[in-house]
Residue, then its C-alpha position, 0 to 999 in steps of 0.5 A: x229380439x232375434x239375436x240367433x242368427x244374426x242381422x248380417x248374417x241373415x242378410x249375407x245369406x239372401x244377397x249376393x256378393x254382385x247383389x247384396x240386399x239391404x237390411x230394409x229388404x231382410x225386414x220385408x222378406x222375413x216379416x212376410x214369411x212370418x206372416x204366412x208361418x201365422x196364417x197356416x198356424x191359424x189355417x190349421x189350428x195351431x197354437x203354439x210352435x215347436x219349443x215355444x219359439x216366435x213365428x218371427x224366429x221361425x221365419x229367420x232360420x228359415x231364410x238362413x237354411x236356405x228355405x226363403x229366398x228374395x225374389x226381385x219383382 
């Protein structure tokens, strides 16, 4: 369970306040960045993230830096 950051903070920072997004959507982004955060770690040869952290973990500091945003199609 992801605890740091929260939820609604994760879901503040990919919405607008004219286009808020739903908590449905934050699970779509974040579990399609983890998935790709898995694909390069197998690409490369990779077995472990730095301090032993969760891809997913990863994926969701990422979208709160700033680094993953929501594309509408």
């Amino acid at each position: 369970m992801v605890n740091e950051p929260s939820v609604d903070d994760l879901v503040r920072k990919l919405g607008t306040p004219e286009e808020p997004i739903s908590r449905y959507e934050l699970c779509v982004v974040a579990a399609k960045r983890t998935r790709q955060i898995i694909e390069q770690m197998q690409s490369t040869g990779t077995t472990e993230l730095p301090g032993k952290q969760k891809e997913i973990v990863l994926a969701c500091k990422e979208i709160m830096s700033g680094r993953v945003k929501s594309v509408k199609d």
